[in-house]
N, C-alpha and C positions, 0 to 999 in steps of 0.2 A: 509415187505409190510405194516405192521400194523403201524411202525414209520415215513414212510416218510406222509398214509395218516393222522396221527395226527398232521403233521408238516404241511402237506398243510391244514390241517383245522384250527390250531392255527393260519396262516399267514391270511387265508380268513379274520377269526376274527378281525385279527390286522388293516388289510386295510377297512373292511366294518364299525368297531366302532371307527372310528375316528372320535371326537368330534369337528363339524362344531362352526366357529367364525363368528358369523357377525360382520361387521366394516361398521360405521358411519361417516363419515367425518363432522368435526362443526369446522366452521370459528371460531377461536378465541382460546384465552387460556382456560385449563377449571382451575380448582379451587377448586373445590368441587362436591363430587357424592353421592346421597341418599344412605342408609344404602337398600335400596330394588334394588339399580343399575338402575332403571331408570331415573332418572333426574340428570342431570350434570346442573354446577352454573359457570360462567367464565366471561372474561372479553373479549369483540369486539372492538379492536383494530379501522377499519373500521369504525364502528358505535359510535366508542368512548363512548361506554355505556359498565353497566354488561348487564348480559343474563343469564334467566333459559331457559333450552331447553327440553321437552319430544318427544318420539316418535310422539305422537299425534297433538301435537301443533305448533313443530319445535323450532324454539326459538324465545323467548318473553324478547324483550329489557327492559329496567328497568331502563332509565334513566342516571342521573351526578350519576352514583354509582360504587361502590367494590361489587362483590359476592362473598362469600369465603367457604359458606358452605349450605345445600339444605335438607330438611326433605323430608319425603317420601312423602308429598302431596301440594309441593312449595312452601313453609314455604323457602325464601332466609333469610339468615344470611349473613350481610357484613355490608358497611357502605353508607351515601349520603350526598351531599352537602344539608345543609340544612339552606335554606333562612332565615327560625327564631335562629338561635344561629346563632349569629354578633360575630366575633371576629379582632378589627380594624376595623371595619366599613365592613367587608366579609362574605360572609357565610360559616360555616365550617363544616368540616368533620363529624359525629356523627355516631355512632351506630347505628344499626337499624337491621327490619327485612321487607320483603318486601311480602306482602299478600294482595290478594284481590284488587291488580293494584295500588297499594301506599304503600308507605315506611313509616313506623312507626317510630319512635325515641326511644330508650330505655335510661333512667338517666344513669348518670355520678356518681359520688362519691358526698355528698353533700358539699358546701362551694367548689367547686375544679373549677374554671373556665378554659375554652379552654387556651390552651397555647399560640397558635396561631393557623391557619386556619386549619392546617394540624393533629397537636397532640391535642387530646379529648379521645374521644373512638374507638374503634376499635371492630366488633365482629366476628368471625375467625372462629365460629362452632354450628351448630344444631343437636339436636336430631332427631330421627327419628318423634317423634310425633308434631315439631317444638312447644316443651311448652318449651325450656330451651337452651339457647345457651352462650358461653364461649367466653373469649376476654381480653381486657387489658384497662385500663385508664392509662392516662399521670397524674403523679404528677408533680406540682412548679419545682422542680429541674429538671426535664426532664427526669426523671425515671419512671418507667413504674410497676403498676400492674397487676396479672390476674383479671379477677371477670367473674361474671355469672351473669346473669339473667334469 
């Protein structure tokens, strides 16, 4: 008697502690998720823009841009077309970080100009405190570095 009631009480356990999933559905690809899990960073297909999204806010478009990585307090990391770097008479792609409802531009390599519209920079990843994010420049030959800023 003693085994079967430890067997129904190990089973109660097994069904009563099972560990609830919530599930969010968000249009678009995601890309990047805060190192705290709340904020995802993606691109809207639809809206032809990126997007950070929080619980609180839903998601908050961000423009001609890439999002690719998200700190813990919406610090976006990705990249934007950007009107001031012409390359061919176009604006191009740049690095950046996207805070406070506008996209920042972060430098290039110095002496290194856009290759064309597309290869410059690239930034791929944020910290949690969004002071430091990782990425690649395009060099002349069409080769590619990492860097940081």
């Amino acid at each position: 008697m003693k085994k079967i009631t430890v067997a129904v009480f190990l089973l109660a356990i097994g069904v009563f502690a099972q560990t609830t999933v919530q599930t969010t559905q968000i249009d678009g690809s995601i890309n990047g998720i805060s190192d705290n899990g709340d904020i995802v960073c993606g691109y809207d297909v639809n809206a032809g823009q990126a997007f950070y999204w929080t619980e609180g806010t839903g998601k908050v478009l961000l423009g001609s841009s890439e999002a690719f990585g998200v700190s813990n307090d919406t610090i976006v990391a990705g990249r934007f077309l950007d009107p001031n770097t012409l390359t061919n008479g176009n604006p191009t792609w740049v690095a950046a970080y996207y805070k406070n409802g506008q996209w920042h531009k972060v430098s290039g390599i110095p002496d290194i100009d856009p290759l064309d519209e597309m290869s410059y920079t690239h930034a791929y990843s944020i910290n949690a405190q969004g002071t430091m994010m990782t990425g690649m420049v395009w060099h002349p030959n069409y080769s590619v570095a990492p860097c940081y800023w």
